[in-house]
N, C-alpha and C positions, 0 to 999 in steps of 0.2 A: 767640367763638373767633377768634383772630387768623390774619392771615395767616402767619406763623410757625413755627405748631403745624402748619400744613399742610403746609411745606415737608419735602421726603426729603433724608435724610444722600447728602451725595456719596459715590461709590463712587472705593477705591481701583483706581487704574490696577495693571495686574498684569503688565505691559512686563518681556520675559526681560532680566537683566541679563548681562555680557561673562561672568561668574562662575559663571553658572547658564546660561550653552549651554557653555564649557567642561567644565563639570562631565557633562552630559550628554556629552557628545561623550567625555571620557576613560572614562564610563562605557559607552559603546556598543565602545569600541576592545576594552576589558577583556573583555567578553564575547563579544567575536568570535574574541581571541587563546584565551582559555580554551578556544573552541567546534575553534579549531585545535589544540589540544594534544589535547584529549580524540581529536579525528579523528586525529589522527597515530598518538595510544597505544593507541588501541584499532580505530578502525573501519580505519582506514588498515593497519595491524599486521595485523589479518584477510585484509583483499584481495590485502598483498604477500604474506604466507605462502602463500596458496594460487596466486597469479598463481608465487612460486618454485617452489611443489611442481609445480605443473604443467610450467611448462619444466624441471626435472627428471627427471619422468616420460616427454620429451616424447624427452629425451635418452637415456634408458633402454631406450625401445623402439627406438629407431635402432639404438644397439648391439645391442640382441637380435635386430633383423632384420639387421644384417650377419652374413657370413661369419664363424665362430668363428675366432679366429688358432689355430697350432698352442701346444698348452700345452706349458709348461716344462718342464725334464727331474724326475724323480723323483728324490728324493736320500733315504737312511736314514742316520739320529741314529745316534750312541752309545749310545742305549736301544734300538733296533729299531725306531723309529720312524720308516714310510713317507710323505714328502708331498711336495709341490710344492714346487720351489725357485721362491718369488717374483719375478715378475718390477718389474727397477726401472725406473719410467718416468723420462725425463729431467725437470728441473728446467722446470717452467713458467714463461714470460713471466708479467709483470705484467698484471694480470686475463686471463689465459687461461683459459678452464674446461677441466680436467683429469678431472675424477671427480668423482661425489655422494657425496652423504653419507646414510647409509642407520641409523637407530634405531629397532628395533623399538619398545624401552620409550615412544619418542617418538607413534608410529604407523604404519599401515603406509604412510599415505598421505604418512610423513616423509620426501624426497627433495632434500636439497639440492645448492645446486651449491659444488665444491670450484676457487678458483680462484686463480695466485700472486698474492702481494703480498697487505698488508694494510692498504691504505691505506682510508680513509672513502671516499674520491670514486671511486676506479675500482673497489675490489673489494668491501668490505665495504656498504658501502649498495644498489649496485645490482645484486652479483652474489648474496652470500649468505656463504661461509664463504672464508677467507682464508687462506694458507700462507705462513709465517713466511718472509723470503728465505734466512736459513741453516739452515732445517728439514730434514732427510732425507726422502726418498720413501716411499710406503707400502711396506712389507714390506722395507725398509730399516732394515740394521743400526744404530741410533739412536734419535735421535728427531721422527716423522713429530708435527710442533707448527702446531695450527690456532688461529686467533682466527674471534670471531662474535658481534655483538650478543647480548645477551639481552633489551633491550627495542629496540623502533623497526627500521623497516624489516624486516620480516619475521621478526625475532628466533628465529636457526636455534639460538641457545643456551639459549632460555629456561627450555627443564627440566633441566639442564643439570647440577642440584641435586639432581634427582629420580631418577638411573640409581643400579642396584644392584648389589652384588659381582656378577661376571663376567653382566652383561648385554653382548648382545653390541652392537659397534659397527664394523660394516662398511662400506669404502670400494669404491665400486665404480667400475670402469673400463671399455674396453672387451674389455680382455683378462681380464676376470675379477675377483675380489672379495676382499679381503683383511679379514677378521675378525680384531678386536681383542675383547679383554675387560678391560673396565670391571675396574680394583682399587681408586680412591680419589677423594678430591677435599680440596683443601689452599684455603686462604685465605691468601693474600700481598698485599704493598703492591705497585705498579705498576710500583715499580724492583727488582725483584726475580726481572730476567731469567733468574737462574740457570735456572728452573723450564723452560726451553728447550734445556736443554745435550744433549748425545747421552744422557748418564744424570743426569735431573734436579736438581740443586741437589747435584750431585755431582763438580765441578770435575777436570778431568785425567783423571777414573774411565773407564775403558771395560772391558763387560761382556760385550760381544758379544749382547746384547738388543737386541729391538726394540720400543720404547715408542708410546705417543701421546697426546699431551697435547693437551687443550682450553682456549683460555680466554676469559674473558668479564668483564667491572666485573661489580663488586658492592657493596653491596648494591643491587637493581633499583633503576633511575632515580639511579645514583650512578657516580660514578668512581672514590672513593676505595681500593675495593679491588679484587683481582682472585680470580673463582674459579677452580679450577684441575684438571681429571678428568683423572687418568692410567689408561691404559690398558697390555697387553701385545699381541702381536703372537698369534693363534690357528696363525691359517692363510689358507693362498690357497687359494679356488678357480676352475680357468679356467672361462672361460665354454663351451667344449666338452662341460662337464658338469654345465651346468644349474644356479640358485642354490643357496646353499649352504642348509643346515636352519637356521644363525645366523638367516636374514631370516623366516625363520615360525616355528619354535619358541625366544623367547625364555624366558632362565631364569627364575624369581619369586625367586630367591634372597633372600637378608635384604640390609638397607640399609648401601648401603658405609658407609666409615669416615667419620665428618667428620674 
């Protein structure tokens, strides 16, 4: 047997090349950005909902433990119909929190915060639900027009989809709670502000109604369109006499209109 036959095959060197640690390296980036998105849309999404709903709640009890202000005067309809004439709050600075946002359909532990302006940076990412600058006030003759994610940062619009003929949808202050009920929800493109006007997509019209509209992108994780819940104006009531029956007995009624 020769020297030869005894000799071992030299072994390939297996040295990373510039190609294969880029490759790794864009492969490690990907999955750390993935690992951030999923934490945003979901885990992240959970902690703001409820870090909102708590400062919410947190603002709820302050007003129930101040002093009741004096309620409004009584005023009767042309049908005989006894109630509170609403009180209008003035026009909110840019992110100021004015009032929450109260849906049963949502939960009871749904508490948002209602603040002007609707920009991403001051209202809508860090506060919660946003008021249009030429919106009317609650229980104002018009149209009281909020914006509000439906996904990321806390997403106060997310079921937004899922409320039904006259569910109720009350704003609450420290003078009391104003009850809207739920009539519709419409699908428009983005430039399609009309759906803000004192009577929606109804130019020049005045009815002497008082509406409320929500909106939000859509479809989730899109821009493209915008969804859109119009409401009517119920009723106020001050806070001298305790919540209204809107915040505990919501209606089951059938599914609004698309």
């Amino acid at each position: 047997m020769t020297a030869a036959s005894h000799a071992r095959p030299a072994r390939r060197r297996s040295g990373a090349t510039f190609t294969s640690v880029l490759g790794e390296i864009l492969l490690t980036a990907g999955v750390i950005v993935m690992l951030f998105v999923g934490w945003q849309m979901w885990i992240g999404d959970i902690i703001i909902d409820a870090q909102q709903n708590a400062e919410g709640a947190a603002i709820v009890e302050q007003w129930a433990e101040a002093p009741p202000p004096e309620p409004p005067p009584l005023v009767e309809t042309e049908d005989g119909t006894v109630w509170y004439e609403p009180p209008i709050l003035p026009h909110p600075a840019d992110a100021e929190v004015f009032a929450q946002m109260r849906i049963p359909r949502f939960g009871e532990d749904y508490i948002k915060n209602i603040a002007g302006g609707t920009s991403r940076a001051r209202t809508l990412d860090d506060i919660g639900i946003g008021l249009y600058t030429q919106s009317d006030m609650p229980g104002e003759v018009g149209n009281f027009s909020l914006a509000g994610h439906r996904t990321t940062w806390g997403k106060p619009f997310n079921q937004i989809d899922k409320l039904r003929l006259n569910d109720a949808i009350v704003v609450e202050t420290p003078g009391g709670w104003y009850t809207y009920r739920f009539r519709t929800l419409e699908y428009v493109t983005p430039d399609e502000v009309d759906v803000l006007l004192d009577v929606p997509q109804m130019p020049g019209v005045q009815t002497g109604e008082r509406y409320i509209t929500l909106t939000a992108c859509s479809p989730l994780y899109s821009l493209a369109e915008r969804i859109v819940a119009y409401g009517v104006f119920d009723s106020f009531q001050p806070r001298a006499e305790g919540p209204p029956a809107s915040l505990t007995d919501p209606p089951s009624g059938t599914e609004g209109v698309r």
